[in-house]
C-alpha positions, 0 to 999 in steps of 0.5 A: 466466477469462484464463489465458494472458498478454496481449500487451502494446504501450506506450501511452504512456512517460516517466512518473516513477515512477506509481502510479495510473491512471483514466479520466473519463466523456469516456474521458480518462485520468489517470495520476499520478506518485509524485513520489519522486526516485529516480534523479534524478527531479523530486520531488513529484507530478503528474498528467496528463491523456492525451486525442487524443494529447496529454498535459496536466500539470493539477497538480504539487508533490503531496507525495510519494508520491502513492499514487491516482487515482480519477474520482468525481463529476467530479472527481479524487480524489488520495490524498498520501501525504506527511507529513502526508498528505492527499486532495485533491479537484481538478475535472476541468474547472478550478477550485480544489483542495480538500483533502477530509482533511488531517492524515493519518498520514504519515512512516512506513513507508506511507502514505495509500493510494488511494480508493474511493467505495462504494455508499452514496456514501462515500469509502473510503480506506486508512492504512498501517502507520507501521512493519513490524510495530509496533516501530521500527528501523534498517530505517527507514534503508534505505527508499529513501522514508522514510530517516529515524530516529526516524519517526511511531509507529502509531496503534491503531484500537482499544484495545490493550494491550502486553505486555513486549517490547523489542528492542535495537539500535544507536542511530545518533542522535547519541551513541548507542550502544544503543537499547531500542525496544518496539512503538507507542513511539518509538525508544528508548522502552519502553513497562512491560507492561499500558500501555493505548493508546486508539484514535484517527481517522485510525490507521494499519493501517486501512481507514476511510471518510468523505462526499464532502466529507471530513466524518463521519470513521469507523474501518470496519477495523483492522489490515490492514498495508498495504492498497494497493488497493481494490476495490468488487465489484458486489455492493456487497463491498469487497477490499483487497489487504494487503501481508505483514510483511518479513523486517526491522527489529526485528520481523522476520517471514519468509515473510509472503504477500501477502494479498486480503480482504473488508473487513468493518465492525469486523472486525480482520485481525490486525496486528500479532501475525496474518497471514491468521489465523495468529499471527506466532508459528507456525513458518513465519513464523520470520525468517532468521537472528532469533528468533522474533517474540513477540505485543505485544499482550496484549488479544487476548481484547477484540479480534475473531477476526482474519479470514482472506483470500479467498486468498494471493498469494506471499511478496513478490509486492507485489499492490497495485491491481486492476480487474474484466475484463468476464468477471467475474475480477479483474486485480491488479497484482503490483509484485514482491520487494523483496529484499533490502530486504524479506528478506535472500535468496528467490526473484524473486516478482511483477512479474506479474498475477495473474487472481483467480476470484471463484467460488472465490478460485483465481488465476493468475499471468500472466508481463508480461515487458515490464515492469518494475513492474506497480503499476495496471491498469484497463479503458478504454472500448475495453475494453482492459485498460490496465496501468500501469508504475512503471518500473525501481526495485531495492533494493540491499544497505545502502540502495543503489538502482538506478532510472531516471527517466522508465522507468515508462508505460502498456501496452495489451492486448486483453482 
């Protein structure tokens, strides 16, 4: 296993905020633009084809932000992340754009995340969370891709049961004074304790698979916060990186680390009252400067032991996409803190990558200094480990943001 940084050269640059990359059979790459309009950038989503030197715009006007890329079957599959979401299905050789899922969760926290196709030949795809950790607040008004109060609620993906919890806040809607907000409920709202809500397909906070053509729609977890990227193992065994609960909004949670699992079939993995096994009430998961979160379910009993991770990355470390190196590690990408949108202070943490050991879940950071956002990472058909560049994106005090349009590219490293 890698254990000393690679040397990293720019492949290619000027890209607008990407977030996924992909090579096809023929050794093309795809790299697909986010579409957020951050620091001025064109808004919605695109994607480009990089081949003999030359780079081709094969779509455009995605919505916003486009979350994935992923060659199957000769075709691109893209995940939009927009409101609604969707996943399109766009042939590599030309033809009509097909939408394989519309109608998704969107307008939340997260989104629609990135697809997967698993060995039984389904397509495998991730919804994250509408809200931090199920309880709308005015964070909603400092994320730089949302902006926007009241949003969507979440979606269970099985049976829940509330208990009596509300948080007051200020009420910034037109006339408002204060507001009273419980979980799963829109702002403003309170939902009485023992209010039953039944699961529903699409949810959010969930892993959930379908056939090729988007039919057979089927829940395989819930619960998993904001499972960014997905990994199918050749052994069949599918890994979700999960981004952890911040330290905001009316349910704050402190010192949440970014968590990898193995996905299994109806398991949960404990959002929104666990975080890698451990209730959101222990004591290291208290918020600076807030009390306590409280549990807002009261079925656990109905639900199952929430799973434990195959191991933890640090608090704010974003691990989002991943590949597997020809020795058999794992490469992930470390998008970095977000503080101090996502906590009020704490250490720099990610903008690395991280090699995972799959024999015994041990991992090793490995500084990329020329980068400003690592977000993908994929093996080229050189062998090279290809690495994908969001580009200079950092959250300010009170919603502010510093950002350059055109920073993120593709870097290129002997593996």
């Amino acid at each position: 296993m890698r254990t000393t940084p690679p040397t990293l050269e720019p492949y290619e640059k000027g890209f607008g905020f990407p977030t996924s990359l992909a090579f096809d059979d023929r050794g093309r790459l795809y790299v697909a633009e986010s579409g957020l309009p951050f620091g001025g950038a064109t808004p919605g989503g695109g994607i480009w084809r990089l081949r003999d030197g030359r780079r081709e715009l094969i779509a455009e006007g995605l919505r916003a932000p486009v979350n994935g890329v992923t060659v199957y079957d000769g075709a691109l599959y893209v995940s939009e992340g927009g409101n609604p979401g969707r996943i399109l299905r766009l042939p590599l050789d030309g033809g009509t754009p097909e939408p394989v899922l519309d109608q998704l969760p969107g307008g939340g926290n997260y989104q629609t995340n990135m697809t997967a196709f698993g060995p039984d030949g389904r397509l495998y795809f991730s919804q994250g969370a509408a809200t931090n950790t199920g309880v709308i607040g005015l964070d909603a008004l400092d994320i730089g891709w949302l902006k926007r109060l009241p949003h969507p609620l979440d979606i269970p993906g099985r049976d829940i049961e509330l208990r009596a919890v509300a948080v007051e806040t200020d009420d910034p809607r037109e006339g408002g004074d204060r507001a009273v907000t419980g979980p799963f409920a829109p702002f403003g709202s309170v939902h009485p304790a023992g209010t039953r809500i039944p699961a529903a397909l699409p949810c959010t906070a969930a892993v959930m698979s379908c056939a090729p053509d988007g039919s057979d729609l089927r829940l395989v977890a819930w619960g998993l916060r904001n499972a960014y990227g997905l990994l199918f193992l050749p052994d069949g065994r599918l890994l979700v990186t999960d981004q952890g609960a911040n330290d905001r909004g009316s349910r704050p949670v402190g010192g949440a680390p970014e968590l990898l699992y193995e996905v299994r079939a109806g398991a949960w993995y404990g959002w929104p009252d666990f975080i890698g096994g451990v209730p959101v009430t222990d004591p290291r998961y208290r918020p600076e400067g807030s009390p306590p979160p409280e549990f807002v379910l009261a079925n656990h009993h109905e639900l199952p032991p929430p799973e434990a991770p195959l191991l933890a990355f640090a608090p704010h470390s974003a691990a989002v996409k991943m590949t597997l190196a020809p020795d058999g590690s794992i490469v992930v990408a470390l998008f970095g803190d977000e503080i101090p949108l996502t906590a009020p202070s704490g250490p720099r943490s990610g903008r690395a990558l991280a090699v995972v050991d799959p024999d015994d879940w041990s991992h090793t950071v490995l500084p990329t200094p020329a980068l400003k956002r690592p977000i993908d990472v994929a093996f080229g058909p050189d062998g090279q480990l290809y690495v994908l560049d969001f580009g200079h994106f950092e959250p300010g005090a009170r919603g502010r943001l510093a950002a350059t349009a055109g920073s993120g590219g593709v870097w290129r490293a002997r593996w």
